[in-house]
BALOBA-1460 file (C-alpha; in Angstrom, 3 decimals):
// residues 215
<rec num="1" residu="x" x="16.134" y="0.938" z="6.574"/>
<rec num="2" residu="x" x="14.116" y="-1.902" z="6.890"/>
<rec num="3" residu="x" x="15.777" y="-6.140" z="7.093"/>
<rec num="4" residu="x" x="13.809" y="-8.682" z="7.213"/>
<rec num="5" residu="x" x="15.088" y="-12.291" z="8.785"/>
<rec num="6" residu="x" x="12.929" y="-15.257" z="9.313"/>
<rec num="7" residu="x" x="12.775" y="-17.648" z="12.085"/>
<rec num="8" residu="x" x="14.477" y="-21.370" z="12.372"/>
<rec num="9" residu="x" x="11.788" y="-23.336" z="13.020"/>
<rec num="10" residu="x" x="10.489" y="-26.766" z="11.203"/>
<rec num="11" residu="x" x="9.577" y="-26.156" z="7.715"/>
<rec num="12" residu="x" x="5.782" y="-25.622" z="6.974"/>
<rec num="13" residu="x" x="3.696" y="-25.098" z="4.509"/>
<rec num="14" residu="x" x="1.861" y="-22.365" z="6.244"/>
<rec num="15" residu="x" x="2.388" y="-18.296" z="5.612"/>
<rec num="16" residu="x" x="4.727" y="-17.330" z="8.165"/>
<rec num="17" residu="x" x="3.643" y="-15.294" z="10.733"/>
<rec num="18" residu="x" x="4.047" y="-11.734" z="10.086"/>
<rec num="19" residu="x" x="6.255" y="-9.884" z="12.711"/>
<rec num="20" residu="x" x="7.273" y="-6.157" z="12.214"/>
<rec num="21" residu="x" x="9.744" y="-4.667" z="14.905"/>
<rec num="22" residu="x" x="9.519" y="-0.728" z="15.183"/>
<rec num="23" residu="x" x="12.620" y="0.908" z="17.196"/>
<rec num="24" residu="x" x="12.460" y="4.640" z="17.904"/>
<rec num="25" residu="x" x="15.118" y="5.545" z="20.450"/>
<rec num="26" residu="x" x="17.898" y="7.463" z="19.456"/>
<rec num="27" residu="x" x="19.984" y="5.605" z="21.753"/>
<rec num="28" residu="x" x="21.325" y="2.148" z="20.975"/>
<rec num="29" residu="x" x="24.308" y="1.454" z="23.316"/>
<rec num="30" residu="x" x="22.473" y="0.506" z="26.149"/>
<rec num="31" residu="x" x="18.702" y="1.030" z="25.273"/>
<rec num="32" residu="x" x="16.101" y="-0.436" z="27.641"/>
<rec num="33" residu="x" x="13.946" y="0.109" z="25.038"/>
<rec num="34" residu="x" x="15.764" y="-1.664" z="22.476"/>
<rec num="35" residu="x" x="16.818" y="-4.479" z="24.946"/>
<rec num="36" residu="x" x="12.671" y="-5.327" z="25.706"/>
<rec num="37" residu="x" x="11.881" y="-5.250" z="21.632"/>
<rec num="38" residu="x" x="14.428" y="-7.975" z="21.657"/>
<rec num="39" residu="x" x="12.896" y="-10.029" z="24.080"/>
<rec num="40" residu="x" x="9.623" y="-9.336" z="22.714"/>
<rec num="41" residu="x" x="10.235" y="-10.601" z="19.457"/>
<rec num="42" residu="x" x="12.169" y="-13.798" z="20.935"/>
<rec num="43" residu="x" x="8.921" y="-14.673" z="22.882"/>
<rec num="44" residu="x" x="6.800" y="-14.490" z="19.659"/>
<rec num="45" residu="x" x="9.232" y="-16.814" z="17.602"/>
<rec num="46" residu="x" x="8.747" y="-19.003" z="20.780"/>
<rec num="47" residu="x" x="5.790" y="-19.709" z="19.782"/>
<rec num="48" residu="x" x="6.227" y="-19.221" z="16.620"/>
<rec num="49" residu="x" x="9.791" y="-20.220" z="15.031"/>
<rec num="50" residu="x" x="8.797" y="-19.963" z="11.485"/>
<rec num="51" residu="x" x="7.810" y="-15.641" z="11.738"/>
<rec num="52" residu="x" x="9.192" y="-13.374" z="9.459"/>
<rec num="53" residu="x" x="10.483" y="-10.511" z="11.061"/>
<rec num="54" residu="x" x="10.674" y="-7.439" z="9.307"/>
<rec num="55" residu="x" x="12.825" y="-4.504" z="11.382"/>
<rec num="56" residu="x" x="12.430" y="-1.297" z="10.590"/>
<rec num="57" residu="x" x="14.839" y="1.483" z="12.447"/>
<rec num="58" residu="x" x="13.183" y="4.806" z="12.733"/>
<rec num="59" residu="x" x="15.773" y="6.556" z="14.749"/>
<rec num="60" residu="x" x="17.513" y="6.526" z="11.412"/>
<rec num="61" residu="x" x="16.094" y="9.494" z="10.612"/>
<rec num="62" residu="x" x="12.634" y="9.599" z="8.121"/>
<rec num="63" residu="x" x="12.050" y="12.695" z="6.275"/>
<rec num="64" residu="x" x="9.873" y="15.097" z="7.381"/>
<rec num="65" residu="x" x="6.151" y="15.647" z="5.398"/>
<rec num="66" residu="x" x="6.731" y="17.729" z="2.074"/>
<rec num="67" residu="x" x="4.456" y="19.199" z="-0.111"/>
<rec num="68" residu="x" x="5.127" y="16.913" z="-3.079"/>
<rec num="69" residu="x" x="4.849" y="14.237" z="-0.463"/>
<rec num="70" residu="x" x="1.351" y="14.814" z="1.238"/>
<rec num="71" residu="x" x="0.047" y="15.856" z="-2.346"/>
<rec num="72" residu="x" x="1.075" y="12.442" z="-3.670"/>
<rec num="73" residu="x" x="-0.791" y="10.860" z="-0.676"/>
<rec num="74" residu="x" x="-3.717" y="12.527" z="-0.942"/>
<rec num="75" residu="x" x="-3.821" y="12.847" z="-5.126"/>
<rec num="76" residu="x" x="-2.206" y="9.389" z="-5.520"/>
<rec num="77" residu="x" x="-5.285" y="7.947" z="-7.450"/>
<rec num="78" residu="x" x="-5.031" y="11.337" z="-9.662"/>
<rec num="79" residu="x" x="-2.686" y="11.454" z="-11.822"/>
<rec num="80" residu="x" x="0.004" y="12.116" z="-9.714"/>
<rec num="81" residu="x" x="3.269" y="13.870" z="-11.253"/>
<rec num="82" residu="x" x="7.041" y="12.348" z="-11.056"/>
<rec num="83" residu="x" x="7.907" y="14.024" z="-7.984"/>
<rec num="84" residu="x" x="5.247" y="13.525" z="-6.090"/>
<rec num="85" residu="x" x="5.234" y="9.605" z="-6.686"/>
<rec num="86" residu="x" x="9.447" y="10.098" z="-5.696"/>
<rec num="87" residu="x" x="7.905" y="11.584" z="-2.687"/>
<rec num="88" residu="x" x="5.801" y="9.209" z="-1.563"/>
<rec num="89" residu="x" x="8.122" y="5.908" z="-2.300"/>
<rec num="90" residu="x" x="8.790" y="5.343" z="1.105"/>
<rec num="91" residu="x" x="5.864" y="6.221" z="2.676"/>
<rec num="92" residu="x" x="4.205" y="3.468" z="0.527"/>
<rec num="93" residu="x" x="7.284" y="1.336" z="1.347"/>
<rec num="94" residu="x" x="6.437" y="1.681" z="5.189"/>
<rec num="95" residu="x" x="2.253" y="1.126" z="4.475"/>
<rec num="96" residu="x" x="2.945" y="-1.750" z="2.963"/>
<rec num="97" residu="x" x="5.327" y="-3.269" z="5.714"/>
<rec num="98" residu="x" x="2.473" y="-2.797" z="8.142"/>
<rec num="99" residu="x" x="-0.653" y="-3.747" z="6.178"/>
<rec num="100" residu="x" x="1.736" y="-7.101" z="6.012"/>
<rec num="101" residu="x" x="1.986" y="-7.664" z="8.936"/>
<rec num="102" residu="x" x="-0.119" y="-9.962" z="11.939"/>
<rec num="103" residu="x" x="1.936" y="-8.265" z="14.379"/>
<rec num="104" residu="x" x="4.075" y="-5.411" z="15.571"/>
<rec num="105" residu="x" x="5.872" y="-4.931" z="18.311"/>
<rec num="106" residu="x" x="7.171" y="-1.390" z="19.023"/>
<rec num="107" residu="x" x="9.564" y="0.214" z="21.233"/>
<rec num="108" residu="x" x="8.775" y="3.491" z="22.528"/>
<rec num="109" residu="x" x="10.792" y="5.636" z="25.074"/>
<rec num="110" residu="x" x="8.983" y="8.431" z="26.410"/>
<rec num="111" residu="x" x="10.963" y="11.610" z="25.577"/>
<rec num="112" residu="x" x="9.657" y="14.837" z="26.860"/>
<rec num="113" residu="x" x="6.528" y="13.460" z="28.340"/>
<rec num="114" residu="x" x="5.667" y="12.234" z="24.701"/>
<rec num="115" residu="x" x="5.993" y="10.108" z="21.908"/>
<rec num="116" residu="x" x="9.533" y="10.516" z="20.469"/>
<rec num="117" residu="x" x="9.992" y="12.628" z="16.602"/>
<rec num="118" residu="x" x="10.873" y="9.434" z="15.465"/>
<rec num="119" residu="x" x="8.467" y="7.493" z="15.616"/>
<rec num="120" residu="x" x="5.847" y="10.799" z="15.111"/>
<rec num="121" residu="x" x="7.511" y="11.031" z="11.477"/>
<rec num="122" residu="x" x="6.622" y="7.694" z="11.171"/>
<rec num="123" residu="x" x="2.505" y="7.882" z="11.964"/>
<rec num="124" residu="x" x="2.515" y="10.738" z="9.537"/>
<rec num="125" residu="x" x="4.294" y="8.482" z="6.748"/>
<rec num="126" residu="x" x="1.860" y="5.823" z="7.598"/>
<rec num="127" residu="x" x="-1.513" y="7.156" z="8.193"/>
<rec num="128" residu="x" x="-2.667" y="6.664" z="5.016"/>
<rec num="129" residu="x" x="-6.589" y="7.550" z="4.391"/>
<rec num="130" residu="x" x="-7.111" y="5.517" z="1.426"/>
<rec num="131" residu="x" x="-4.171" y="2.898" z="2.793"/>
<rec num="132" residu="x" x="-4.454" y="1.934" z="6.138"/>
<rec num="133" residu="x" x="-7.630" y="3.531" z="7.169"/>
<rec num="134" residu="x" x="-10.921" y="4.692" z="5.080"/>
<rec num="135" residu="x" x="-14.385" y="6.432" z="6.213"/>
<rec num="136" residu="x" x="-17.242" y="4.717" z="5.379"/>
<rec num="137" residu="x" x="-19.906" y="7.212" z="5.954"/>
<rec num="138" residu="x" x="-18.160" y="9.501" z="8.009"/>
<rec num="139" residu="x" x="-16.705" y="7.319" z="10.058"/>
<rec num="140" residu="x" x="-13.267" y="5.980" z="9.681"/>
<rec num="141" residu="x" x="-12.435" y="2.002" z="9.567"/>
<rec num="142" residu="x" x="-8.864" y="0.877" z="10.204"/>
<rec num="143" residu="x" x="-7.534" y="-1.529" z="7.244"/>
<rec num="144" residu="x" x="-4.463" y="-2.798" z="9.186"/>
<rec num="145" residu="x" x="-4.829" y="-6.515" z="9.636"/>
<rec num="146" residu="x" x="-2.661" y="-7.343" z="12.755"/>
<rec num="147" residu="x" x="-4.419" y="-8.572" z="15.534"/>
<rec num="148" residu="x" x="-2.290" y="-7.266" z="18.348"/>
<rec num="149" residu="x" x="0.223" y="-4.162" z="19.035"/>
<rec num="150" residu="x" x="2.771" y="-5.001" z="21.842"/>
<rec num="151" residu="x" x="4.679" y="-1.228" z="22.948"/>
<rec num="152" residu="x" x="7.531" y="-1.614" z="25.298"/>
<rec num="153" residu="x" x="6.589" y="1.757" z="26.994"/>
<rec num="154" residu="x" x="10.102" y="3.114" z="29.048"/>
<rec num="155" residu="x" x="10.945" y="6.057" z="29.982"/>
<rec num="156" residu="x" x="12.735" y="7.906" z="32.991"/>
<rec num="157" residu="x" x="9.820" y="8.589" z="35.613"/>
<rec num="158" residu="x" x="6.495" y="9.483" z="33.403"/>
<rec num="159" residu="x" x="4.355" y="6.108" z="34.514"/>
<rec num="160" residu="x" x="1.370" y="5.205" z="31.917"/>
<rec num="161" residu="x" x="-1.888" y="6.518" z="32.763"/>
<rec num="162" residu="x" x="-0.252" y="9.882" z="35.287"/>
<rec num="163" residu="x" x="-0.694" y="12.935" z="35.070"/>
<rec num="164" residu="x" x="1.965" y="13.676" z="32.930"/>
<rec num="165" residu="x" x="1.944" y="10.909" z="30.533"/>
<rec num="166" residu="x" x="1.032" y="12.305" z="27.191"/>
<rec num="167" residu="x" x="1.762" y="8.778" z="25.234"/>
<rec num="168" residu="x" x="-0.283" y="6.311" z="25.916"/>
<rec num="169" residu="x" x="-4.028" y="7.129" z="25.330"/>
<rec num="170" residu="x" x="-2.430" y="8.287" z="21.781"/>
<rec num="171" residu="x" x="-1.011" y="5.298" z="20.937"/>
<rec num="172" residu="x" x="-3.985" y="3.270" z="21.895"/>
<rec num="173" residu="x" x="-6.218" y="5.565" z="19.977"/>
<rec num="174" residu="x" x="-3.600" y="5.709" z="16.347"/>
<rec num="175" residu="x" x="-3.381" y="1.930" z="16.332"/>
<rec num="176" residu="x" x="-7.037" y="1.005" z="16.942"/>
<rec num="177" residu="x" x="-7.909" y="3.831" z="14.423"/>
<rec num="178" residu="x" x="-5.666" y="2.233" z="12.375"/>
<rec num="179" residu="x" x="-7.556" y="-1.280" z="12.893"/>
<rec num="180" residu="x" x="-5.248" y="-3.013" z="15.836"/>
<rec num="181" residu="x" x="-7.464" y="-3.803" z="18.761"/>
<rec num="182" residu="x" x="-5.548" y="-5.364" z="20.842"/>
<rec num="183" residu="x" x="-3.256" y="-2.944" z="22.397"/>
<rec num="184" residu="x" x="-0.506" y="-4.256" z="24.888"/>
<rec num="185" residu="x" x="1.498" y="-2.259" z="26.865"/>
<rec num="186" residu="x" x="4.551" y="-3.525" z="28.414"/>
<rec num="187" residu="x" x="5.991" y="-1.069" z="30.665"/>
<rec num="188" residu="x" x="9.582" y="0.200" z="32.447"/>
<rec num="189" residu="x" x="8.972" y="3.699" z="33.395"/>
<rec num="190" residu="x" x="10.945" y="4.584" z="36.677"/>
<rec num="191" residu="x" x="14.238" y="3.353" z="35.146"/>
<rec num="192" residu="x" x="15.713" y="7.176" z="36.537"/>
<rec num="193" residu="x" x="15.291" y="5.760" z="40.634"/>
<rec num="194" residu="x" x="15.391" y="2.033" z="39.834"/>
<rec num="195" residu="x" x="16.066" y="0.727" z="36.638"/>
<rec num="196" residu="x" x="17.619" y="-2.491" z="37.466"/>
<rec num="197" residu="x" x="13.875" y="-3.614" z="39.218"/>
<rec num="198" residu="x" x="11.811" y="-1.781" z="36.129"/>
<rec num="199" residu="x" x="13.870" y="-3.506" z="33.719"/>
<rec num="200" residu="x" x="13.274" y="-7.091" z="35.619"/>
<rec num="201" residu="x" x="9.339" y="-6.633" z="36.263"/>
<rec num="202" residu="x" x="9.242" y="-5.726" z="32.521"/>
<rec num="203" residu="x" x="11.061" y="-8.572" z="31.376"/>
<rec num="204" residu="x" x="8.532" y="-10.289" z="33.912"/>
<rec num="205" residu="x" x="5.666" y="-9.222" z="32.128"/>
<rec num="206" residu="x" x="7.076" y="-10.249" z="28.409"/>
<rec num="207" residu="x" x="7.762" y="-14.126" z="29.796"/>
<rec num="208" residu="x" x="4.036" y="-13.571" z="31.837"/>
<rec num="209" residu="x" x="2.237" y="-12.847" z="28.254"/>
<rec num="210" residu="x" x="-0.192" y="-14.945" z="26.744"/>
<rec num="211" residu="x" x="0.394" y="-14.360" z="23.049"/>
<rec num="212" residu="x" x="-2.619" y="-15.188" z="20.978"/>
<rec num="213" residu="x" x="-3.514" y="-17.390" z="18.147"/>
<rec num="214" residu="x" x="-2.767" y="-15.773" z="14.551"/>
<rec num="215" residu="x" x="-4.054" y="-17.477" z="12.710"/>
């Protein structure tokens, strides 16, 4: 399910900024991860009160790839049949949400060392050759228009960049495939021995940014 709400700023006659909000934990009662996206997206209206945000839940559950659905991905421009356009509805849904936006901001506990199911279902919805990425002779070219990722990275004890951290140099890879250069993590990851300091220096970090100019 995706809502969109938009800021309270002074009117302008400017497009709104584009924000879209990604949650993947499963929890919700007492999510760090959650908890950071909030305060994320409440700096960026700081700056800029007239954004559009446009939240979109993963942890609802997405469907998993079908055959219809990949086949209407990949043979969308070939006469594709009924059911694989039915397939594909909100996979284009979700493509379109993000070539909107100037933005994202995505919250990401680390489950399992990883990236959570959730939010996996999600890159396979949205990884679109074609859509959101292209090759141009052999070489593919993200079409994604955002300037800047933020990930609030938590997770129990798997820090970004150790040994066991199989997240992070994924994620900065799938969104600057996907065009985003500017990849910002923001990160609580020992919240199992001290959560009450990782969740502070985080919050630290989000009031710390300097958010650029979209423009």
């Amino acid at each position: 399910m995706s809502i969109t709400q938009t800021g309270t700023g002074a009117n302008s006659t400017a497009r709104p900024l584009q924000i879209l909000r990604l949650d993947s934990s499963a929890r919700y009662t007492d999510s760090v991860s959650r908890q950071l996206t909030d305060q994320m997206v409440a700096r960026l209206l700081k700056d800029y009160p007239e954004a559009e945000v446009t939240t979109r839940d993963l942890a609802v559950g997405l469907p998993l790839p079908t055959e219809p659905m990949v086949d209407g991905i990949l043979y969308a421009m070939q006469n594709p049949t009924p059911a694989m356009v039915a397939a594909k509805q909100l996979s284009d849904e979700m493509a379109d949400e993000l070539l909107a936006a100037d933005v994202v901001v995505l919250g990401l506990p680390i489950y399992n060392w990883t990236i959570p199911s959730t939010f996996k279902s999600y890159v396979d919805h949205i990884s679109r050759p074609g859509v959101t990425f292209e090759y141009v002779d052999g070489v593919s070219r993200g079409k994604l228009k955002a300037k800047s990722v933020y990930i609030l990275y938590t997770s129990g004890g798997t820090s970004i960049g150790s040994h066991k951290d199989f997240a992070s140099a994924y994620l900065k890879y799938l969104w600057q495939t996907l065009g985003i250069q500017h990849v910002e993590f923001i990160e609580a990851s020992e919240l199992l021995f001290n959560a009450v300091e990782c969740i502070q220096n985080a919050e630290a970090q989000i009031a710390q940014l300097e958010i650029p100019t979209f423009s």
